[in-house]
N, C-alpha and C positions, 0 to 999 in steps of 0.2 A: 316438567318445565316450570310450571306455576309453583313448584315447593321450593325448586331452585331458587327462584325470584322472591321468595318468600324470607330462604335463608340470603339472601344477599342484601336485601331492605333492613333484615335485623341488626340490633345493636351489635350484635356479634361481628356478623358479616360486614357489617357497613367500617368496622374497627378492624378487623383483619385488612380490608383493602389496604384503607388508609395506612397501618402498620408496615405493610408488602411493598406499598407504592415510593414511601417514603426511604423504607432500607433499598429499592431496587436503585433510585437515584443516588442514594451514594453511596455504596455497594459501584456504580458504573463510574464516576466521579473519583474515587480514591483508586479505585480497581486501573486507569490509564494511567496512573504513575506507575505503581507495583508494578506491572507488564512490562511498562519500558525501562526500569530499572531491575528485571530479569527477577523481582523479589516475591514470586507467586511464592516460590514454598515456603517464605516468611511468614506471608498471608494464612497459611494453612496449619504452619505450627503455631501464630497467633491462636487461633479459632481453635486447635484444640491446648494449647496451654492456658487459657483463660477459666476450666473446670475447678484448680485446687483454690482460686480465689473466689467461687461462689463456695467449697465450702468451709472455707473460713469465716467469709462473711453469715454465714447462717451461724455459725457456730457464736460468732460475736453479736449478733444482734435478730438474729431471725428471721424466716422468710420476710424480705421486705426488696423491693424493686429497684430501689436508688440502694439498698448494699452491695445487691449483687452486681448491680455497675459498676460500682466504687469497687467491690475488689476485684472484678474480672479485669478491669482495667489496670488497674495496679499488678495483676499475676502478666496481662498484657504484655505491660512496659518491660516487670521484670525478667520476661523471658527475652524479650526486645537486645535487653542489654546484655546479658549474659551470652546470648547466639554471637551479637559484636564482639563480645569482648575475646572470646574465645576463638573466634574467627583471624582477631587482629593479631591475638597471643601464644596462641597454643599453635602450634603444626597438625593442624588436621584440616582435612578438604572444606569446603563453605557447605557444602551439601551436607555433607557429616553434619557436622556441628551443628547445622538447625534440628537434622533428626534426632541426633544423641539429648537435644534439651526437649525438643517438642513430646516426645514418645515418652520422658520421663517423668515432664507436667501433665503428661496428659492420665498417665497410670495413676499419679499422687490421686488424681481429680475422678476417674473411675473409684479405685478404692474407697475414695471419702465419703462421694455422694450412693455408692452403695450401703456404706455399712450406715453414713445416717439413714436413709431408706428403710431400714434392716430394725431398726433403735432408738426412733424419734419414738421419744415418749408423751409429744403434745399431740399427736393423732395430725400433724403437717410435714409430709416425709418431701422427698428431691425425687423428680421420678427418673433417672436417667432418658432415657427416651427421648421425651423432653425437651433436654437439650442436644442430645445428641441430632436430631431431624427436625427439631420446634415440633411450636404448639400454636399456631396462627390464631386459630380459634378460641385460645386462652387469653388472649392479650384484653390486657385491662387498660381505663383512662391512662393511669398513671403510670403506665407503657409507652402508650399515644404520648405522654407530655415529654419522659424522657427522649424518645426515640426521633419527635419532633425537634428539642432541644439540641442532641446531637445531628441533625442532618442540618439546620439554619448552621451551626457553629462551624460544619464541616466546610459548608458552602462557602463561606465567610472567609474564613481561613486559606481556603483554593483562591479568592479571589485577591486575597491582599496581599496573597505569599507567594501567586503565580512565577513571580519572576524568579526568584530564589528558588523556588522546585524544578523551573524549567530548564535552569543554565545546571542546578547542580544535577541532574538527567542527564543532560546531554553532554555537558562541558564543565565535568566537578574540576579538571585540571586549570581550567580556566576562571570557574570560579571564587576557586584560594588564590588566585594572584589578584582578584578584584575584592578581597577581604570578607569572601562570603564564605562560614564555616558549614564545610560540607558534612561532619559527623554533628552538627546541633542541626539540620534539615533533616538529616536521616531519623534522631530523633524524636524530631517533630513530625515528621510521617509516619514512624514508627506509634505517636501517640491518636493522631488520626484513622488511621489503620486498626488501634484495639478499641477506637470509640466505634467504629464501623462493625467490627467484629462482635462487640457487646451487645450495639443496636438490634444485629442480624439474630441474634440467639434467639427469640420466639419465635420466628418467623423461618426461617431455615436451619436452624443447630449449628451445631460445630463442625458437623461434619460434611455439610452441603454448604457453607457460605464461601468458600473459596471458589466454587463455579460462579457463585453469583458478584464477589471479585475478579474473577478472570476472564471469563468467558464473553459478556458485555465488549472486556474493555478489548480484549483479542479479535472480536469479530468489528469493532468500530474500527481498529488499527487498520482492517481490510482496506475499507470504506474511504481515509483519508490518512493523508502524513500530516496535518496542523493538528498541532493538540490542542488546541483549543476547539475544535472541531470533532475531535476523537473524543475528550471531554464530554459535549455536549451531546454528541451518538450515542456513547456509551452510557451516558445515564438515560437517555427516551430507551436505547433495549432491554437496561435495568426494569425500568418501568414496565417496559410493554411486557417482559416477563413472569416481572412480579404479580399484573394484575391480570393474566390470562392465567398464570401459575392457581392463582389464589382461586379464580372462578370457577377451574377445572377442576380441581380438590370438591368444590362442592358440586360439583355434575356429578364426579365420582365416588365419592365419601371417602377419602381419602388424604391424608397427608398431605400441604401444601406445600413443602420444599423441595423435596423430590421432581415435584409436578415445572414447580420455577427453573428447575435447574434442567428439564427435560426443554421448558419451552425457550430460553437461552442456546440450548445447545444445537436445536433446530433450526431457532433462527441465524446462529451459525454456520449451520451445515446450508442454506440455501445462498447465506453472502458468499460461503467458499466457491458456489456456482455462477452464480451471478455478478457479483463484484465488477463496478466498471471496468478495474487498470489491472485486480490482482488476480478474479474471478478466474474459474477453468473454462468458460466460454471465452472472455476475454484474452486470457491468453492462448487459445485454440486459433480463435480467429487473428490475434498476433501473428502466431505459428504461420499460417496460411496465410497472411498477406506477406509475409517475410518471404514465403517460399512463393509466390509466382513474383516476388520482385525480382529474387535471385535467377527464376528461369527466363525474366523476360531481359535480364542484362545481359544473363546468358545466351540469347540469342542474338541482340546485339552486336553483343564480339563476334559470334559467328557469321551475322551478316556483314558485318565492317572486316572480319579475317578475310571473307570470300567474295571481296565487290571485284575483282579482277575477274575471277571466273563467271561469278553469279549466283547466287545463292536462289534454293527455291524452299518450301513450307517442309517437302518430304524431306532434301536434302540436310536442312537445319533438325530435323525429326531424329536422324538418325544419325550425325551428329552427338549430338544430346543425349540417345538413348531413351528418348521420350515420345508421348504417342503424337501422332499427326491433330489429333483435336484436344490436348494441350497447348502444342503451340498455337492453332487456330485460337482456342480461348485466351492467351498467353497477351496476342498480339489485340486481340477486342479490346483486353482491361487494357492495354497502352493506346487506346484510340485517341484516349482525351489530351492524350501528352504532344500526339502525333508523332510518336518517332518512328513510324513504317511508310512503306509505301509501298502497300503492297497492288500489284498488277499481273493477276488470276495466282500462279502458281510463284511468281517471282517477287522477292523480299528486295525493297533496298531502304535506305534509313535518309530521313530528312536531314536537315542541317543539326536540329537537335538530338538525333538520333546518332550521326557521327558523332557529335562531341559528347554524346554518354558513351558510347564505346570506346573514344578516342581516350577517354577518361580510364576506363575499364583495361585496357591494354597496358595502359601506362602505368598504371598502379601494379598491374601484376607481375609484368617485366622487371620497374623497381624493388619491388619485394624479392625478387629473385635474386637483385643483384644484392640487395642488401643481406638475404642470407647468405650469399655465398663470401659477401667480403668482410659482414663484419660479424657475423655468428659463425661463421668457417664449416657451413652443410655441403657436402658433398651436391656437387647439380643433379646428381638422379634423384634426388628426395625433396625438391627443391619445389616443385611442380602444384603435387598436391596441396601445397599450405598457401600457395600464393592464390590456386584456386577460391579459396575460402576466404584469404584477407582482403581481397579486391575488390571484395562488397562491401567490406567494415572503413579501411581509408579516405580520410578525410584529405580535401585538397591541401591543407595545409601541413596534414602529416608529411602526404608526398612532398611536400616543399621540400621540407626539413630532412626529411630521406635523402632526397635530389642535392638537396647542398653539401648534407654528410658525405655521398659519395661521388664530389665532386663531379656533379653534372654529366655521368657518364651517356653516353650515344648508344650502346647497346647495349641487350643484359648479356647474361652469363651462355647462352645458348648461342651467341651471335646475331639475335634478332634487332634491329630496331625500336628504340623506346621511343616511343610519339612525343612533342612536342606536349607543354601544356595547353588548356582550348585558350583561343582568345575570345576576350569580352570586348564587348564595345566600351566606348568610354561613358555614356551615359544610357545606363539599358531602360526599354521600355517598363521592365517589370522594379526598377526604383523609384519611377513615376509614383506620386501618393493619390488615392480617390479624391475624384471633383476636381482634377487639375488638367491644365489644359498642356501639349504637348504638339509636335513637329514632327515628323517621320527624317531623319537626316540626311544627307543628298548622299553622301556615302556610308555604306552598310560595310561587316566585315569580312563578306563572302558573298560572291555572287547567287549562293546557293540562299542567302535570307534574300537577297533584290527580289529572287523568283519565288520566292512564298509571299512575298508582300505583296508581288505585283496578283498573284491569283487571290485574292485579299482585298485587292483590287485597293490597296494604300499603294501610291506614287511616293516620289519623293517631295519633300518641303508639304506634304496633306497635315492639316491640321487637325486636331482629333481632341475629344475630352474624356480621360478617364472617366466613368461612372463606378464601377464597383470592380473589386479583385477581391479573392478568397486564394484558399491554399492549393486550389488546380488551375483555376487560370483569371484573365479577367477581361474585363468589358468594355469597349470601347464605342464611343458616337463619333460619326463624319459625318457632316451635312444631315439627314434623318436616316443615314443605316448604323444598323446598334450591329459590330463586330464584337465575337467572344473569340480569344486568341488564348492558346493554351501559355499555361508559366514557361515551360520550356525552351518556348520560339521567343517569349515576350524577353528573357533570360539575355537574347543574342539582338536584339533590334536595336540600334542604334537611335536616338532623336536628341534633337535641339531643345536648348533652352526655352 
């Protein structure tokens, strides 16, 4: 451990970081354009078409650190435009065409830096290697000053040319009618991209930097939809890559691009799990709240199908095809809505429990009818599908439904379509917090009079919102603090 700390204090070490740290942030930084303009494998035939202009430039002037810039970048661009041009002129796929140049730059640049290898007669040969995976631990000052120099310039650039990259990203069609040249962006990111690519060469090679273009900006993209935010992820995972990357090399004596591009790919693989919105937990737990919404609508309907007879827990169980402590769990997670009411073995539905069913019948009814009159589905197949969409329809789809098929009274089976629910004209739940409120002398069903009145709100009670959130909210009378769920508060009628 102490040698570790030894090699990490040194000149070396302490220059490697700094080299790692600086390419990982923009390496992340250039990397969320490339991504979202689908342009990784451009990325990747950059990095390796960038070998036949180091060895040209050795050939013209000699191992020197600002040649091989100047022409990596120059072989950069040129392969940049040659891919476009080819793409825009020639009949071949886009995929093609990067391979056919990149594979052919890349052979020139094996070949070259081999045979000089092979026939440097000044005792300073090219080692492939090298650049093929870098050489962290080779980097000199005048590494540090270039590589320095392109990541300020890069930053620079992102920052004053945001706008122009972002419209032509997202909305190139729109940004040639607003006069912005979407082929001089392209390349100019295409020149940003071979300064990136150049930078990365000690540090990761040619053939590991396209993870460390991709891979950042792909697991930030997880994380958030603003780019400007994706941006900023993806250069701190740059970083936290580069500089765990770099440590790890020296725990293990080992190669540091390999290592970057392991610890990128990891921290990848744990956003793919975690991820707030995109995550497989998250959307596992998606999955599962989706599915006891649908069973607990579904019982719903079945209690509001069988309020004549009576509906009981085993009766709606079987029903359903589901188990008995299902639905017991089914109906707990609706406690807070209150749309049950349940008494020992026997289901009935509150006021807001009718009009989520009443909701639920009527949407599926509609959709029945709507298959059958304006898609022309036979009624035996009609069932199924309305099953499914009568969790998805919005009330105002139904509107639009309802009007298309001119208000019909019942669906295709002969059943009964319900009525839309009525609202009050001023419901409790458009009250805003800290506002004072009147319970109204008439309600729109006698079945709210009798939840208010065990609520123990009369008519004309005065009351002051305190707080609401997204399940229900809170109410003060005289000193008792009432929490009324959104669903009842949905249908309460009050005064001004």
């Amino acid at each position: 451990m102490i040698e570790i700390l030894e090699q990490l204090i040194s000149p070396f070490g302490i220059r490697a970081i700094i080299a790692s740290s600086m390419v990982g942030v923009m390496c992340g930084a250039i990397g969320s354009f490339i991504v979202l303009r689908n342009m990784s494998m451009i990325g990747d035939a950059l990095s390796h078409a960038i070998l036949p202009g180091i060895v040209v430039a050795f050939l013209l002037i000699g191992y020197n650190t600002l040649g091989f810039f100047i022409g990596s970048v120059l072989a950069g661009l040129a392969t940049a435009f040659v891919i476009t041009w080819i793409q825009q002129n020639v009949q071949t796929k886009n995929d093609a065409a990067i391979g056919i140049v990149f594979t052919a730059m890349f052979s020139i640049g094996v070949i070259g830096i081999s045979h000089l290898s092979r026939h440097s007669e000044e005792g300073v040969h090219l080692d492939l290697k090298d650049f093929l995976f870098g050489n962290v631990l080779g980097v000199s000052n005048e590494d540090l000053v270039i590589t320095a120099i392109v990541l300020v310039y890069t930053l620079i650039c992102i920052y004053l040319f945001y706008r122009y990259l972002f419209i032509t990203t997202f909305q190139p069609i729109i940004a040639k009618t607003m006069g912005i040249s979407v082929k001089y962006v392209h390349y100019f990111l295409m020149l940003l991209l071979s300064f990136a690519v150049v930078a990365s060469l000690r540090t990761v090679g040619v053939i590991l930097v396209v993870a460390m273009l991709i891979t950042p900006a792909a697991t930030a993209l997880l994380l958030s939809h603003r780019l400007q935010k994706v941006i900023v992820i993806s250069s701190l995972i740059g970083l936290i890559s580069a500089i765990l990357g770099t440590i790890g090399a020296f725990a293990l004596d080992t190669t540091p691009g390999p290592l970057m591009t392991l610890v990128a790919t990891l921290i990848y693989g744990i956003v793919i799990i975690f991820a707030p919105e995109q995550g497989i937990v998250a959307k596992y737990r998606i999955k599962r709240k989706q599915y006891w919404k649908i069973l607990q609508e579904d019982i719903l309907k079945q209690v509001f199908k069988s309020s004549d007879k009576g509906a009981t827990v085993t009766s709606v169980a079987e029903k359903l095809n589901v188990s008995i402590k299902q639905i017991e769990r089914s109906i707990q997670k609706a406690s807070i809505d209150k749309l049950f009411i349940k008494k020992g073995e026997q289901l009935e539905l509150s006021y807001a429990g009718q009009q989520r069913a009443n909701s639920l019948v009527r949407a599926h009814r509609l959709w029945e009818s709507y298959q059958v009159n304006t898609m022309g589905i036979d009624n035996q197949r009609i069932h199924q599908e309305a099953e499914i969409q009568e969790h998805k329809l919005t009330d105002e789809l139904l509107d639009e439904i309802e009007q298309k098929l001119g208000n019909p009274k019942v669906d295709p089976h002969g059943s009964p379509i319900p009525e839309k629910r009525k609202l009050p004209n001023r419901a409790l739940l458009s009250l805003a917090a800290r506002t004072k409120g009147t319970i109204a002398k008439s309600q729109i069903s006698d079945k709210i009079e009798s939840e208010l009145w065990e609520l123990g709100l009369m008519p004309l009670t005065t009351f002051t919102l305190i707080a609401k959130d997204r399940k229900s909210l809170r109410i003060k009378q005289n000193d008792r603090s009432i929490r009324i769920p959104n669903t009842l508060a949905q249908y309460i009628n009050i005064e001004e």
